[in-house]
Structure formats: structure tokens, C-alpha cells
TIMILO-463239 format. One line per 5 residues: number of its first residue (from 0); their letters; for each residue x, y, z of C-alpha. Coordinates in steps of 0.2 Angstrom, whole numbers, always signed. Example, Ala and Ser with C-alpha at 12.3 -4.5 7.8 and 13.67 -1.06 7.14 Angstrom:
BEGIN
0 = as = +62,-22,+39 | +68,-5,+36
END
This chain:
BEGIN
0 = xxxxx = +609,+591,+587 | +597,+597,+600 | +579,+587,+601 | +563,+596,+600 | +546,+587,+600
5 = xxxxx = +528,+588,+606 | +521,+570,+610 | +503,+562,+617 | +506,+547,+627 | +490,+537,+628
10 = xxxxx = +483,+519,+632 | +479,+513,+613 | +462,+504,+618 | +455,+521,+624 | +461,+531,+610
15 = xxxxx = +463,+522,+592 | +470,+529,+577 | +454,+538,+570 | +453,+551,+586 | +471,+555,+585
20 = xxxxx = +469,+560,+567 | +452,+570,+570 | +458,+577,+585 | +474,+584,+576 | +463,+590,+561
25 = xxxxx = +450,+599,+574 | +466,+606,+585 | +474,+612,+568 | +457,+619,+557 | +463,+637,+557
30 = xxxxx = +482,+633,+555 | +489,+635,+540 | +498,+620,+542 | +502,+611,+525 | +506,+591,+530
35 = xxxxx = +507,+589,+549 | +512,+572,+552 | +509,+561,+568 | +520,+547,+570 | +517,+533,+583
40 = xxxxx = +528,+523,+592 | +527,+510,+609 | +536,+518,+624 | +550,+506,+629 | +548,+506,+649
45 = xxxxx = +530,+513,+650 | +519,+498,+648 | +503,+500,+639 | +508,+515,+631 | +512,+522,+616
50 = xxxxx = +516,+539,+611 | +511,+549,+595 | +523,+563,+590 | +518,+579,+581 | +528,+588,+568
55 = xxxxx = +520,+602,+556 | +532,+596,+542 | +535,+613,+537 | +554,+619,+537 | +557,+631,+549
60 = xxxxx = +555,+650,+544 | +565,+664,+547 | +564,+670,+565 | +555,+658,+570 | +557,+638,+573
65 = xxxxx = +545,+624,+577 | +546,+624,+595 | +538,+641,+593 | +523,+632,+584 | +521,+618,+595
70 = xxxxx = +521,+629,+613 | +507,+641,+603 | +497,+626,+596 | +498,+615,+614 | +493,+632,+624
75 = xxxxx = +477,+634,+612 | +459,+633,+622 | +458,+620,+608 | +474,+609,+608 | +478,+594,+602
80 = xxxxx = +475,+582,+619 | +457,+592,+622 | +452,+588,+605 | +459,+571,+604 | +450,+567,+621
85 = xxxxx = +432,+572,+612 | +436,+564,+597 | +438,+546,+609 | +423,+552,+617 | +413,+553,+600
90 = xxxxx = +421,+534,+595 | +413,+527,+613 | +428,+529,+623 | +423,+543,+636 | +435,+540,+650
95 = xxxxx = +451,+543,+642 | +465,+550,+648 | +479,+557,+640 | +497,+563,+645 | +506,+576,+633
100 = xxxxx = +525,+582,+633 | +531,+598,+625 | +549,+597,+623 | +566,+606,+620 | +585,+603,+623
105 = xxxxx = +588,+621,+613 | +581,+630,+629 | +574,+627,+644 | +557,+619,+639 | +549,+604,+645
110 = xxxxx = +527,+606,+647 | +520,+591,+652 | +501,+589,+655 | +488,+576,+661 | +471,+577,+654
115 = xxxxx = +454,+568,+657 | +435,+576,+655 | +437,+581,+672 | +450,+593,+669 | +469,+595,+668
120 = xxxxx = +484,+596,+674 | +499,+604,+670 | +518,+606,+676 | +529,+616,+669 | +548,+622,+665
125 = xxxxx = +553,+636,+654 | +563,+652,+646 | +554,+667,+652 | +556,+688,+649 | +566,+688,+667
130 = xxxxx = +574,+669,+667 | +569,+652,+670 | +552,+651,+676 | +542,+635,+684 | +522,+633,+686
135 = xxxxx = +508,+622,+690 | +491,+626,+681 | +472,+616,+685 | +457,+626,+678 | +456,+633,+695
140 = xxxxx = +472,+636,+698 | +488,+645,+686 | +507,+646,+700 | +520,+656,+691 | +539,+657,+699
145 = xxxxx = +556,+662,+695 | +567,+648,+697 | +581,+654,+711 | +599,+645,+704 | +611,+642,+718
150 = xxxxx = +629,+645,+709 | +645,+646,+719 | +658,+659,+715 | +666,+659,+699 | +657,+642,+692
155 = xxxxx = +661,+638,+677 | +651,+632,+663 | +649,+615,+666 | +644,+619,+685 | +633,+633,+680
160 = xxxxx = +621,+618,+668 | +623,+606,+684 | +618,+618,+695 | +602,+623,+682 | +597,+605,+682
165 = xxxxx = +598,+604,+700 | +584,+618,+701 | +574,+615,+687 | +573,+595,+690 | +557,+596,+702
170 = xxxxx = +547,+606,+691 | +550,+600,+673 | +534,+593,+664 | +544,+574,+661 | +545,+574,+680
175 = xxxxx = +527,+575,+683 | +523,+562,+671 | +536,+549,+677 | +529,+552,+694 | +510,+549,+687
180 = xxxxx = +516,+533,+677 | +528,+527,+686 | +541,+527,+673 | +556,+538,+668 | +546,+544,+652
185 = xxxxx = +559,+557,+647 | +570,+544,+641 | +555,+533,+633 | +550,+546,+623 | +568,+549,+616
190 = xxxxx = +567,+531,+612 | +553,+531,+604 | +556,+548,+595 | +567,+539,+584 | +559,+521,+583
195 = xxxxx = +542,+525,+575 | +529,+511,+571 | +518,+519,+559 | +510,+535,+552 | +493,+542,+554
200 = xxxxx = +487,+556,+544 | +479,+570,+550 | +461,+571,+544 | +446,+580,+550 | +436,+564,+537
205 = xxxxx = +444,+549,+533 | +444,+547,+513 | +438,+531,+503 | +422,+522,+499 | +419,+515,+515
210 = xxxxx = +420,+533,+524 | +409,+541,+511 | +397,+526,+513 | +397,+531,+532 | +397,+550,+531
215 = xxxxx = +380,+548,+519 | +373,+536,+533 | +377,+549,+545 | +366,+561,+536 | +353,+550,+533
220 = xxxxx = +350,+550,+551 | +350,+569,+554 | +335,+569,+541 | +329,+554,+545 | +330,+549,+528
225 = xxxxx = +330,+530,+523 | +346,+526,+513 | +346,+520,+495 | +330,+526,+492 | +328,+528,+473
230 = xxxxx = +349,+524,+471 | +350,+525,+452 | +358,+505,+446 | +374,+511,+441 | +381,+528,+441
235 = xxxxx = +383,+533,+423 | +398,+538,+414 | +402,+559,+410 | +411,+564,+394 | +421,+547,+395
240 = xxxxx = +425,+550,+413 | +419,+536,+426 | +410,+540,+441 | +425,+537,+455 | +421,+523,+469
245 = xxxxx = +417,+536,+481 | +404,+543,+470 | +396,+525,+468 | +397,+521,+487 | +386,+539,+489
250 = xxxxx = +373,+537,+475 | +371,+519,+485 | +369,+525,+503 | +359,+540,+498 | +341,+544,+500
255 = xxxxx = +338,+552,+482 | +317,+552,+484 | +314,+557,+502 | +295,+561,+500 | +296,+572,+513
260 = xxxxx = +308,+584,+503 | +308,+581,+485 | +316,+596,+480 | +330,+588,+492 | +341,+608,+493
265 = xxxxx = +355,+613,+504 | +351,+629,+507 | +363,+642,+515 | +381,+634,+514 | +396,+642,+517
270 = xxxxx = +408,+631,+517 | +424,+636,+510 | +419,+641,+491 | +403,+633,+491 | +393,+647,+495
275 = xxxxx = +371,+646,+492 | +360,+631,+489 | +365,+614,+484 | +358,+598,+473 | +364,+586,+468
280 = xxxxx = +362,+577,+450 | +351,+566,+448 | +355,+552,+436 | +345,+561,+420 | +355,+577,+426
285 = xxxxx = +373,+568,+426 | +368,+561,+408 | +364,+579,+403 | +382,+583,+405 | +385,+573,+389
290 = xxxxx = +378,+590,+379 | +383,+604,+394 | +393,+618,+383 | +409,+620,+387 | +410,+603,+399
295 = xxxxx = +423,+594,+390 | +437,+605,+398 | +429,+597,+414 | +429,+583,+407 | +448,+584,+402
300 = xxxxx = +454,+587,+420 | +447,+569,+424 | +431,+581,+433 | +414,+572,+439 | +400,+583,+441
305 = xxxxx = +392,+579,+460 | +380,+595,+463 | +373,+609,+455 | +377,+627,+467 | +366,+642,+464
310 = xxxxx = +371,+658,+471 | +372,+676,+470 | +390,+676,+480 | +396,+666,+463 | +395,+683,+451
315 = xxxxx = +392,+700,+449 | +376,+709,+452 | +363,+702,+461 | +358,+689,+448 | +357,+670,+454
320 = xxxxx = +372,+662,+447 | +375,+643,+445 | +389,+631,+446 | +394,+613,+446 | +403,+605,+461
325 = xxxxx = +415,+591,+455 | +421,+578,+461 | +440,+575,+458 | +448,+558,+449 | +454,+556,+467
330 = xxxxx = +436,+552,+472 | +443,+565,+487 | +445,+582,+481 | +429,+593,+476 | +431,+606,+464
335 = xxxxx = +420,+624,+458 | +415,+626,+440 | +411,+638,+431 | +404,+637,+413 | +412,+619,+411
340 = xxxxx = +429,+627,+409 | +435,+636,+427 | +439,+626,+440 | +444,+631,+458 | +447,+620,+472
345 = xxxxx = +431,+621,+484 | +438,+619,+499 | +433,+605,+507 | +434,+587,+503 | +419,+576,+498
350 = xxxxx = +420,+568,+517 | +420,+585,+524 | +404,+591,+514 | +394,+576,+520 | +399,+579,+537
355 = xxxxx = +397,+597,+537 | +378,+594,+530 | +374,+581,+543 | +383,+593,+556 | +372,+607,+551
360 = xxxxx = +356,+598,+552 | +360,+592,+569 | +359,+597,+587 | +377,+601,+591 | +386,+594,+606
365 = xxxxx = +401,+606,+611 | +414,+595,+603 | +403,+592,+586 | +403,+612,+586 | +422,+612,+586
370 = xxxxx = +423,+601,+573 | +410,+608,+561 | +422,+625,+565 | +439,+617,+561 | +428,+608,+546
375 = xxxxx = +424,+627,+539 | +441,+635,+544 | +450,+621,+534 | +441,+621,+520 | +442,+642,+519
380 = xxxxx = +460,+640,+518 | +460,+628,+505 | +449,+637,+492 | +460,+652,+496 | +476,+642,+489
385 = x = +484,+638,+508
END
């Protein structure tokens, strides 16, 4: 069976875990990409590095194949390496650099690429409209050529691929990278391919307590709020349903009597279906739930209510209209609803809001402007169903 793959190949002290997964998120915002899936493995031969493999976990569609994905995704202005190199750059690792391999033994295709925040390089091997072509690319620089193939008269099949390799050999992407690591990485990655190590998931905001707990930190310095101001004892119970832990590590951490802004509203938020100004419950508001009409539908779905949303984008005419933003039993998933009994996923998770309100009341680096994009386009797509 013929191999295709995309791989980074990457010293881990200069880019952990959490980059990979943000940079794939950021590179992959606007893809409507159900369960991507990196996988890392050590590169036997290549010490000191590792490689992590990409796949889009999607089956392949009809007239189309991953390869196809992976050579549109790595050619983005945006891709994977790029956003992975700012994501190490955010976690205090600025002088990265990262090697990247697109690969295919259906056709000629092997893209390989070296990137550092001084620029790039790139070689390349692949099936063009007139035949095999080769290049060389720099931000300065793009070298396209056919690829002339000396074949004798009358050659047959198995001289005709010898004869291909021979031509192709200098140019291909894996060659490049063997000569920048010293190391025949072709056959390093093949063996890594299929001895992976361990998993990481793509995420533009890790899930969990201990990320919320940081996500709400982060937004305390944006508005230079102090953290656990006013934090009621103990979240209360809604309807019989608890607040999850990621709930209880927010009402902690956040500044709930800023007297600077005790009105304490998000105005103007579009972010996938939350759309206007946003509160959120205070503990008197949470226990008012107890008698909200129509809540125990809410309640049914193992719903906790998080923020109240007022806007006219909610309903018809040009009437104010208000909703509840929910938090899911997953202590993850946010949720829009209406009268107590409709619910709609919101788009982004409980992570992403935080980061999205902190993002938005920030001075934006180039890289923090990325993200809060891929933050926006990810959520769209998923309060449209994708």
C-alpha cells in the first residue's frame, strides 16, 4: 500500500506538546476538519528529534484523497510549521526551528521545508500539468523547472522508475532535510510513521480546571482586574444539576466586583452564536434559576447556566432579546438557550470564550491575531453543525 503522510520534525525542548496542538488548531480554524489527529513518534537515526504526523481523520472523499488536503493545508500563508513556530514563541521558546515533510509514494510528491522566524526554506518534488517538476522557494525567492528524464530506447518499466529516481533524487524535499540533519530522514520518518509514542489533540484551548483556572488569569490581566475578588464560597447547585469543576475553578479565579466596572458587560461579541453583550450570573442570579420558567428542560440536558446574552441578532424585530449561555456536563462544551427549553451549541468552548475575551481586550501581536481568527472561524463552524 502506497504511504502518504505530512510530518514536523522538531527538537522537543524548543517545541512541547501545547504549541503542536495550538499551532494545529490555529493552522486548521477555517477547515472543516472533524478530528485531526497528531501523533508523535522519536525518529530512529535522527538524534534529538522527533516527528509529529498529521492526519485529518476523515475518510477520503470521492475525487479527492488526503494528499490532496495535506499539499493545500502545508501551502497555506498560514500552515501548520508557521503557526506551530508562534505558538513556541508564545510558550518562551522563540528560536525554534522546525523541519516539515509532505509526503507520497502514490505520485511523485515529496515537499520538505525548513522554518525559523527568520524565514524559510523550501525544496521541492512533484506531479505538475506538464510532468515532474522540481523547485526551490525563500520568501525572496520561488525556482520552478521541468525535470528532464534521460531514458534509453525502448526502456522498460522498471528502467523507466530507475531512471525517474535518478532525476528526481537531488531535488526531493527528504533530500534536503537529510543534508540539513545529517541523517537519511526519509527512512526515519517511515519508521516512525508506524511506531507512534503518543497522541496529542488538536486544541486551540486545552480543556479542564487547571486551563480555565489560566484562561480567567489571563483575563484578569487584560483588565487589570484582581482575581477572586468577591468569588462566591461555593458555586450553588441548578435544578439538581452541580456546577461542573471547570465552573468552580472560574467562579475562583474571577474578579466578580471590579470597582472600576461593576456592571462587568461584554459588549459586542461575535463569536460563533454568541452574538451582543454578555454577563455572567452572579450567585443570586444562578439561584434564581431554581424558579426560571421553562428551565428544567435545561436542567434535563445536565445544562449549567454561566452567562446571560442580550441581543437583537437573537430574534426577530429590533427588540432586545435575551438568552442564557450554558455550560455543558462536560464542564467543556457551551451551549445557547433559549426560553429554558432550546438549546444550540454556541460554538466555542468555555476555554475559547475566555481566551477570545482576553484576546479582544488586548493589544494583539501578529500571532495573537491569528489565533483569536482561527478562535472565531472554529467556533462559526461549530454553531453551524460542522
Amino acid at each position: 500500500m502506497a504511504t502518504t503522510f505530512a510530518a514536523l520534525i522538531f527538537r522537543p525542548a524548543e517545541i512541547p506538546d501545547r504549541a503542536l496542538s495550538q499551532g494545529f488548531a490555529v493552522a486548521l480554524g477555517g477547515w472543516a476538519v472533524a478530528s485531526p489527529r497528531l501523533f508523535v513518534a522519536p525518529l530512529p537515526g535522527v538524534p534529538g528529534f522527533c516527528a509529529a504526523y498529521y492526519a485529518s481523520g476523515e475518510p477520503a472523499a470521492a475525487g479527492g484523497d488526503e494528499l490532496d488536503h495535506l499539499v493545500e493545508l502545508f501551502d497555506d500563508e498560514l500552515s501548520p510549521p508557521v503557526a506551530v513556530l508562534d505558538a513556541a514563541a508564545e510558550l518562551g521558546h522563540p528560536g525554534a526551528t522546525i523541519y516539515a515533510l509532505v509526503f507520497s509514494e502514490e505520485v511523485v510528491h515529496d515537499d520538505g521545508w525548513r522554518f525559523e522566524a527568520s524565514g524559510f526554506v523550501r525544496h521541492f518534488v512533484r506531479e505538475g500539468e506538464e510532468g515532474v517538476e522540481a523547485g526551490v522557494e525563500t520568501p525572496d525567492r520561488s525556482d520552478v523547472v521541468e525535470v528532464d528524464i534521460d531514458l534509453p530506447e525502448g526502456a522498460t518499466e522498471q528502467q523507466e522508475r530507475e531512471a525517474l529516481d535518478r532525476a528526481i533524487r537531488p531535488h526531493r524535499g527528504s533530500t534536503f532535510l537529510a543534508a540539513e540533519l545529517g541523517a537519511p530522514v526519509l527512512g526515519a520518518l517511515m519508521g516512525g510513521l508506524f511506531a507512534p509514542e503518543r497522541r496529542v489533540d488538536v486544541r486551540l484551548v486545552e480543556p479542564g480546571p487547571a486551563s480555565i483556572a489560566a484562561e480567567v488569569a489571563r483575563l484578569n490581566r487584560a483588565l487589570r482586574r484582581e482575581g477572586g475578588r468577591g468569588a462566591p464560597a461555593s458555586p450553588p447547585p441548578v435544578r439538581g444539576v452541580a456546577a461542573p469543576a471547570t465552573y468552580e475553578a472560574f467562579a475562583r479565579a474571577y474578579d466578580w466586583a471590579d470597582p472600576a466596572d461593576p456592571e462587568d458587560l461584554y459588549r459586542e461579541l461575535a463569536i460563533g452564536a454568541i452574538e451582543g453583550t454578555l454577563r455572567f450570573l452572579r450567585e443570586d442570579e444562578l439561584r434564581g434559576h431554581e424558579r426560571e420558567p421553562g428551565w428544567e428542560a435545561a436542567a434535563a440536558r445536565r445544562l449549567y447556566p454561566l452567562a446571560r446574552l442580550s441581543s437583537s441578532a437573537l430574534g426577530g424585530g429590533g427588540a432586545a432579546q435575551r438568552a442564557v449561555v450554558a455550560l455543558g456536563a462536560d464542564g467543556e462544551q457551551l451551549w445557547l438557550v433559549r426560553g429554558g427549553t432550546s438549546a444550540a451549541p454556541a460554538g466555542p468552548t468555555f476555554g475559547e470564550l475566555l481566551r477570545y475575551l482576553s484576546l479582544g481586550w488586548s493589544r494583539r501581536s501578529d500571532a495573537e491575531e491569528d489565533l483569536i481568527g482561527a478562535l472565531m472561524l472554529r467556533a462559526r463552524l461549530r454553531s453551524l453543525g460542522g
